[in-house]
SELUMLUM-780261 format. One line per field, with one value per atom (N, C-alpha, C): z, y, x; atom name; chain. Coordinates in nm, 4 decimals, always signed. Example, Ala and Ser with C-alpha at 12.3 -4.5 7.8 and 13.67 -1.06 7.14 Angstrom:
BEGIN
c3 = +0.7800	+0.7800	+0.7800	+0.7080	+0.7140	+0.7870
c2 = -0.5690	-0.4500	-0.3300	-0.2250	-0.1060	+0.0030
c1 = +1.3190	+1.2300	+1.3200	+1.2850	+1.3670	+1.2900
atom = N	CA	C	N	CA	C
mol = A	A	A	A	A	A
This chain:
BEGIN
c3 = -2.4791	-2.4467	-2.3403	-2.2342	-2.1666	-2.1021	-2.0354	-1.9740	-1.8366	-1.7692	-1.6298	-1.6109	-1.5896	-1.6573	-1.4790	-1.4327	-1.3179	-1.3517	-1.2193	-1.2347	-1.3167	-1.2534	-1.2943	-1.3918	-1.4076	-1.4435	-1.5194	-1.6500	-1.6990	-1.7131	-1.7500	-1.7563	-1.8565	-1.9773	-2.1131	-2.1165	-2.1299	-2.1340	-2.2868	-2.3736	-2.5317	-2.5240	-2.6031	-2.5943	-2.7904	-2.8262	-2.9890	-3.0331	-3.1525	-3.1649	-3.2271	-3.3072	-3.3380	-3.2870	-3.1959	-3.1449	-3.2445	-3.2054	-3.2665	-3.2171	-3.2660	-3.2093	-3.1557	-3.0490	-2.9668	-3.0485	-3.1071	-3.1821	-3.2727	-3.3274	-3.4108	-3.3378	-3.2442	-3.1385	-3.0397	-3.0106	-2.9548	-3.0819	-3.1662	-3.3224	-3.3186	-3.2882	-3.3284	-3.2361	-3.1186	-2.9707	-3.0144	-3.0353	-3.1008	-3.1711	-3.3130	-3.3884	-3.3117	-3.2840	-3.2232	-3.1187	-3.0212	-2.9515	-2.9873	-3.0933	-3.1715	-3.2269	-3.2503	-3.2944	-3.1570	-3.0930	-2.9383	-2.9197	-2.9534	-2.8911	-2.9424	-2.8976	-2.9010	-2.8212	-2.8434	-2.7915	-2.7878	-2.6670	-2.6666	-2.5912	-2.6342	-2.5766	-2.5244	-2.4427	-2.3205	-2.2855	-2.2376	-2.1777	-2.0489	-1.9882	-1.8499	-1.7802	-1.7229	-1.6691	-1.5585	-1.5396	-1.4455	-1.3936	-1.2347	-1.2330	-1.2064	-1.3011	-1.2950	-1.3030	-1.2001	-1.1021	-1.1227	-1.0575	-1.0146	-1.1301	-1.2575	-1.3727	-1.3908	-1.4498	-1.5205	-1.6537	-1.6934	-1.8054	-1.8356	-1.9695	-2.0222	-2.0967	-2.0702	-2.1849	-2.2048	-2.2891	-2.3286	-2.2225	-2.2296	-2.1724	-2.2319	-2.2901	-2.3488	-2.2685	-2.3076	-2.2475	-2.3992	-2.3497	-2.4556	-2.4098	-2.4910	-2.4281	-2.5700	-2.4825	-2.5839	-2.5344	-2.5975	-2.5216	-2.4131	-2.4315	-2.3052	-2.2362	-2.2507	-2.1397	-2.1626	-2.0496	-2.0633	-2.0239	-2.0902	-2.0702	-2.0051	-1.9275	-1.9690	-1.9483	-2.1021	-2.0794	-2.0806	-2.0651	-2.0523	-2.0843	-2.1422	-2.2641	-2.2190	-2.1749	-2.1397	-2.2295	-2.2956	-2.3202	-2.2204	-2.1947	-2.0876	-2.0946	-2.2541	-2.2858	-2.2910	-2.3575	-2.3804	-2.3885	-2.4254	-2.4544	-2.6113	-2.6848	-2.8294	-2.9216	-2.8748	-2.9032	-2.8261	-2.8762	-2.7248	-2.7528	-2.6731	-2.7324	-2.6573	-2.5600	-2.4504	-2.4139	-2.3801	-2.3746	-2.2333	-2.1516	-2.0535	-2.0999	-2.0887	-2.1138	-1.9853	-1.9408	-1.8413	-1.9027	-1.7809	-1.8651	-1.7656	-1.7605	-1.6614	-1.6822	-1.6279	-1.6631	-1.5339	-1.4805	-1.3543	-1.4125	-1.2626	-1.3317	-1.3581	-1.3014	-1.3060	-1.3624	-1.4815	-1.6010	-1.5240	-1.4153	-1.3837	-1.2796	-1.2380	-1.1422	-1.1976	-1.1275	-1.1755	-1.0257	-1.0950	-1.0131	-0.8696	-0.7380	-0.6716	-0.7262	-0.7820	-0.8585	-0.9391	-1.0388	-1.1338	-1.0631	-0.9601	-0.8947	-0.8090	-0.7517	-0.6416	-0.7677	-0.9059	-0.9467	-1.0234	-1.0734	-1.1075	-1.0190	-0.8542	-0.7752	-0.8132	-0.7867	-0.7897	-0.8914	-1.0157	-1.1751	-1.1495	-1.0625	-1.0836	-0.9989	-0.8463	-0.7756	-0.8351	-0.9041	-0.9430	-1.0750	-1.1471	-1.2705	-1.3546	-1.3923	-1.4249	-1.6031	-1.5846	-1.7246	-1.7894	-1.7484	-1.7669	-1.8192	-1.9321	-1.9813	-1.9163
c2 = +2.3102	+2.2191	+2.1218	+2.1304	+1.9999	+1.9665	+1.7955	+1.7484	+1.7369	+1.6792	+1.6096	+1.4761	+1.4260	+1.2976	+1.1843	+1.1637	+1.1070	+0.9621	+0.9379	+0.8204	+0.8263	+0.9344	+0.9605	+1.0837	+1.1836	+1.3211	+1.3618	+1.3848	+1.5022	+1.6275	+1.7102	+1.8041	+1.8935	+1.9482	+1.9425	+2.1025	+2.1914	+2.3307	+2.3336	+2.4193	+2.4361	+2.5555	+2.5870	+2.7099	+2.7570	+2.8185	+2.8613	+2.9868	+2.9855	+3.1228	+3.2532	+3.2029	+3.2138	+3.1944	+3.2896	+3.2680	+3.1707	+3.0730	+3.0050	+3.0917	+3.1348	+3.1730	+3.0649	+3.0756	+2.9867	+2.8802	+2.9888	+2.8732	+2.7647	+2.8121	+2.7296	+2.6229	+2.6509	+2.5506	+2.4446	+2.5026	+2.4181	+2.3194	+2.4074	+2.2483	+2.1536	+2.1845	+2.0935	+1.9895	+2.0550	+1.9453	+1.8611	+1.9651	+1.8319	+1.7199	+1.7901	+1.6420	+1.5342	+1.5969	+1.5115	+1.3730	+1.4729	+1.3346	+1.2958	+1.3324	+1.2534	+1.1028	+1.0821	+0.9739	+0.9154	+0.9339	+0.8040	+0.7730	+0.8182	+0.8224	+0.9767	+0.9297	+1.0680	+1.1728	+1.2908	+1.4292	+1.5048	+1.5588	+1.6110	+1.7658	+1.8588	+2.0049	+2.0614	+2.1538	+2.2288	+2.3204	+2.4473	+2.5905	+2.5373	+2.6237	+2.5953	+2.6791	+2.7325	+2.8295	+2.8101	+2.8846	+2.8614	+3.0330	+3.0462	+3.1677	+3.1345	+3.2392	+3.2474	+3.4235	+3.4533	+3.5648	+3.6808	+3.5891	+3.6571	+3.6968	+3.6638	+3.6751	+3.5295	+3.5445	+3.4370	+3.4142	+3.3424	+3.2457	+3.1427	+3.1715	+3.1052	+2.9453	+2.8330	+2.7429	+2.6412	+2.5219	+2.4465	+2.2860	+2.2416	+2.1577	+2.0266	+1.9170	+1.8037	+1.6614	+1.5793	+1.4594	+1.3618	+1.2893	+1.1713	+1.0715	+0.9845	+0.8933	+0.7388	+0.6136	+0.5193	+0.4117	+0.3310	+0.1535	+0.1308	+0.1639	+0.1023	+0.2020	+0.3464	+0.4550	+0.5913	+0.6512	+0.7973	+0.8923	+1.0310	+1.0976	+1.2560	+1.3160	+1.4962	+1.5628	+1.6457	+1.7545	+1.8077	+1.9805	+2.1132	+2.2000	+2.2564	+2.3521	+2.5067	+2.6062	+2.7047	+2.7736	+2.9083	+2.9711	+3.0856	+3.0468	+3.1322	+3.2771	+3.2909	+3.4716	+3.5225	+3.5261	+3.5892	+3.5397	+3.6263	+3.5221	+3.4612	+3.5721	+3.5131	+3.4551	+3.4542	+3.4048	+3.3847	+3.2799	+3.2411	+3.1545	+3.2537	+3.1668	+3.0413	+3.0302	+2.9203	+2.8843	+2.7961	+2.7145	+2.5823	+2.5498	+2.4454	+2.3276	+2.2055	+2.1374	+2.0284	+2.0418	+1.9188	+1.7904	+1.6534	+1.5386	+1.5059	+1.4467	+1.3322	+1.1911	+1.0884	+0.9411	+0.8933	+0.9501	+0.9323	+0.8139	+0.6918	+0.5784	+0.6735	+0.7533	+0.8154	+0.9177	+0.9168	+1.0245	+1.1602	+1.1222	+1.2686	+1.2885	+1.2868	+1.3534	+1.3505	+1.4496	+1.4647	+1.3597	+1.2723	+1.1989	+1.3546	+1.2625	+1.3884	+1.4420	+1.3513	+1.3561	+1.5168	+1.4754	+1.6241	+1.7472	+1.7444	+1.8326	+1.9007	+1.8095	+1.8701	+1.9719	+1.8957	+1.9584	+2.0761	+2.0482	+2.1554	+2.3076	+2.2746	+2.3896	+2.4126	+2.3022	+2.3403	+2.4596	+2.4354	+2.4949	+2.6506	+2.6308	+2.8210	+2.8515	+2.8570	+2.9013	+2.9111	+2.8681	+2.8886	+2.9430	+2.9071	+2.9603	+3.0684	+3.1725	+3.3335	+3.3259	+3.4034	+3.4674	+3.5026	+3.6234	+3.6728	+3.5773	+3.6284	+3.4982	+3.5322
c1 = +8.1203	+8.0121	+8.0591	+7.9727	+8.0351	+7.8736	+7.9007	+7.8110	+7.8085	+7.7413	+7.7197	+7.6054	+7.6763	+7.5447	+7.5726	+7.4501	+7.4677	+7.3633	+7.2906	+7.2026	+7.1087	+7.0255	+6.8983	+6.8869	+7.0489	+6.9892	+7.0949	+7.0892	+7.2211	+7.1873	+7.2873	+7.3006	+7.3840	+7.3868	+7.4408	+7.4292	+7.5456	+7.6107	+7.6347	+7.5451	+7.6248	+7.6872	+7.7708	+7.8218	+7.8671	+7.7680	+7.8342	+7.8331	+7.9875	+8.0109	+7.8684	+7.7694	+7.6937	+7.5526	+7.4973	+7.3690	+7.2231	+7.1947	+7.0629	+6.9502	+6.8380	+6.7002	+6.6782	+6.5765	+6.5020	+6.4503	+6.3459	+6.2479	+6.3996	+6.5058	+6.5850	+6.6434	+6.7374	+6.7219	+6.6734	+6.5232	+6.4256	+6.3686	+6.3782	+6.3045	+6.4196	+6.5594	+6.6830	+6.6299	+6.6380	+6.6004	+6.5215	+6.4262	+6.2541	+6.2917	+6.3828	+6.3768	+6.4957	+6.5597	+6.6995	+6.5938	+6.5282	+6.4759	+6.3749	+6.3037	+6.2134	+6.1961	+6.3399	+6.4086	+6.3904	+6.3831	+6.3912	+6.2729	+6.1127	+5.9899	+5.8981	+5.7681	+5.6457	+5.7368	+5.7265	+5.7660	+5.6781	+5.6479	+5.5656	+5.6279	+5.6746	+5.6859	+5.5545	+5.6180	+5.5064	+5.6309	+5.5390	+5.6585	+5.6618	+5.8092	+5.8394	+5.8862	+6.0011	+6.0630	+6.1576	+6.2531	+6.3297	+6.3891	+6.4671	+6.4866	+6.6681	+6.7139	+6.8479	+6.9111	+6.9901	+7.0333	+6.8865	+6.7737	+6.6567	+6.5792	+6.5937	+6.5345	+6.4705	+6.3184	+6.2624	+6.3011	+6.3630	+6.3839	+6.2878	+6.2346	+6.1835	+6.1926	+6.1654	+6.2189	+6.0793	+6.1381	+6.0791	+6.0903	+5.9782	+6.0078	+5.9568	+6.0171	+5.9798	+5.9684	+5.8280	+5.8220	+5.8535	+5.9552	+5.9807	+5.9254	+5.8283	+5.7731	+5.8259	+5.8961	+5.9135	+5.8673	+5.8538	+5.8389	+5.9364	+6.0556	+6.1761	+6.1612	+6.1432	+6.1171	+6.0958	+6.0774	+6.0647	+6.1731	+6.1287	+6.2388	+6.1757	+6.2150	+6.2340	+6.3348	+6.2855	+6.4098	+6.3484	+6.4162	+6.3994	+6.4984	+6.5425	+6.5867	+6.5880	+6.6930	+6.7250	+6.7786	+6.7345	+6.8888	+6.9405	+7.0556	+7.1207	+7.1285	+7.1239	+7.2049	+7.1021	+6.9539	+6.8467	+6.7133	+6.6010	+6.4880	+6.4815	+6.5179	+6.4848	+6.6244	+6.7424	+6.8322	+6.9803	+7.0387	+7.1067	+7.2785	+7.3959	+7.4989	+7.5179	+7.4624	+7.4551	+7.3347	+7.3334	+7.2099	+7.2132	+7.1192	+7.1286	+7.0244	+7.0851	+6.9967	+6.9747	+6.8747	+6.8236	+6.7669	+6.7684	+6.7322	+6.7328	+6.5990	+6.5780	+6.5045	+6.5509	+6.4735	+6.4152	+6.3256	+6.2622	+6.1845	+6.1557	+6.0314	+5.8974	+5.8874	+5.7144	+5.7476	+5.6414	+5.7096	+5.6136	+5.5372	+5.4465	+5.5408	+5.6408	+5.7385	+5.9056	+5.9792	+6.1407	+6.2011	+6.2708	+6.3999	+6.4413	+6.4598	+6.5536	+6.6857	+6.7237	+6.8675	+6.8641	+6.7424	+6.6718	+6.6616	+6.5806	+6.5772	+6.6960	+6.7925	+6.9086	+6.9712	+6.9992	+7.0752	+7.0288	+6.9150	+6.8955	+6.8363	+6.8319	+6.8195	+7.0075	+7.0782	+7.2145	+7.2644	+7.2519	+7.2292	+7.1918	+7.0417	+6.9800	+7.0668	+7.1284	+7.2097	+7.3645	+7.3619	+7.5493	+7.5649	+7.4958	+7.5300	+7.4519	+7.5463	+7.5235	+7.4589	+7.3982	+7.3657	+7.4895	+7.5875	+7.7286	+7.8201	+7.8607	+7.9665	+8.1201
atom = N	CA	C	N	CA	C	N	CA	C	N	CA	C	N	CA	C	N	CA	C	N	CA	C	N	CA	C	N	CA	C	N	CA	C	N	CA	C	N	CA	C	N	CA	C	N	CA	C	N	CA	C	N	CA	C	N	CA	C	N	CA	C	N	CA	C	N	CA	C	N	CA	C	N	CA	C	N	CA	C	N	CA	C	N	CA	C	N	CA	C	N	CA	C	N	CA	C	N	CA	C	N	CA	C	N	CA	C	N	CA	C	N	CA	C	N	CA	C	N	CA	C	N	CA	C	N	CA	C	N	CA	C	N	CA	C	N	CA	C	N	CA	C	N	CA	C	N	CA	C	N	CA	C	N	CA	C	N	CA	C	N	CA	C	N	CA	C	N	CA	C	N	CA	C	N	CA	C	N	CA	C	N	CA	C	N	CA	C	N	CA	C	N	CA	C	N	CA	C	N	CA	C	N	CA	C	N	CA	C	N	CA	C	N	CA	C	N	CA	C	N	CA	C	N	CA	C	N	CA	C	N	CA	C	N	CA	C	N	CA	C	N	CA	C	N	CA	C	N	CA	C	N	CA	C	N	CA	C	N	CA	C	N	CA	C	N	CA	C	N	CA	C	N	CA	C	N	CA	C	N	CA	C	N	CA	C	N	CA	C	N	CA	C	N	CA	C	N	CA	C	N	CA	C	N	CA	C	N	CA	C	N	CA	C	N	CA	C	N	CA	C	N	CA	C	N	CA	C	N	CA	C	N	CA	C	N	CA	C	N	CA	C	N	CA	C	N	CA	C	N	CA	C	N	CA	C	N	CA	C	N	CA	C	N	CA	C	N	CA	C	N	CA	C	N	CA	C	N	CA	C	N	CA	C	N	CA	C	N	CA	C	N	CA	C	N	CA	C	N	CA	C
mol = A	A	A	A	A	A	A	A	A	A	A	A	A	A	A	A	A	A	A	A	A	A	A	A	A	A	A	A	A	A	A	A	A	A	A	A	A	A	A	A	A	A	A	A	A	A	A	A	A	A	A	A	A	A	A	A	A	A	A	A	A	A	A	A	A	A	A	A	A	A	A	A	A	A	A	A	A	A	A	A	A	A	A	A	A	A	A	A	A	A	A	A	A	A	A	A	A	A	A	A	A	A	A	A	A	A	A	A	A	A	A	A	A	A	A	A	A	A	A	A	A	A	A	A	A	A	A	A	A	A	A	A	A	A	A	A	A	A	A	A	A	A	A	A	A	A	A	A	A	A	A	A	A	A	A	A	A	A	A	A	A	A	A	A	A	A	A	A	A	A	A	A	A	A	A	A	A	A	A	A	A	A	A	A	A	A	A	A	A	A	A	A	A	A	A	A	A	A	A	A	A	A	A	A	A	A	A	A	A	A	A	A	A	A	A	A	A	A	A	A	A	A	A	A	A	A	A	A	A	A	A	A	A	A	A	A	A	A	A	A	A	A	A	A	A	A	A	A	A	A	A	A	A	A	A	A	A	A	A	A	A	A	A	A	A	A	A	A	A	A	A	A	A	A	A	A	A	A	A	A	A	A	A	A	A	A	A	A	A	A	A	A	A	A	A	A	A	A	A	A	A	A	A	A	A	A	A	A	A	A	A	A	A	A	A	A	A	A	A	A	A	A	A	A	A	A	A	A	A	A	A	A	A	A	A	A	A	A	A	A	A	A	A	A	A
């Protein structure tokens, strides 16, 4: 597991010996940032080595601020030993920070499905 955490944007790599299903993983996410604010999930997608990947994408909404993530699993669609997690704290919760965006074009270009 490691991170990347900048101004506006992290970036969170899980890696476990034991694949989670989607749906098991994406509920962890849910409740985990539940605790910060309303959550609200919606589907999303991203393309990684020319394949669409599917994920989730969550708006955390609190009194001190907002959040989105978005939720990848790297290995498959329905279960996954790795997983990407995006996060962004842009002021305008209807747009991603540039920060969000550089890196995560950075993310689909570099990093493989292939463990």
């Amino acid at each position: 597991t490691w991170t990347l955490d900048g101004n506006d944007a992290v970036v969170m790599v899980f890696s476990f010996p034991i694949a989670p299903s989607v749906k098991e993983f994406t509920a962890e996410q849910i409740n985990a940032y539940s605790g910060l604010g309303e959550v609200e999930p919606s589907e999303t997608e991203m393309i990684l080595e020319g394949k669409k990947i599917k994920g989730t994408r969550m708006t955390v909404d609190s009194d001190m601020f907002s959040l989105l993530v978005e939720i990848f699993p790297v290995d498959g669609d329905t279960s996954s030993k790795r997983w990407i997690v995006f996060q962004d704290s842009s002021d305008d919760p209807d747009s991603t920070s540039a920060e969000f965006d550089e890196i995560k074009a950075l993310m689909t270009k570099t990093l493989t499905r292939t463990p």
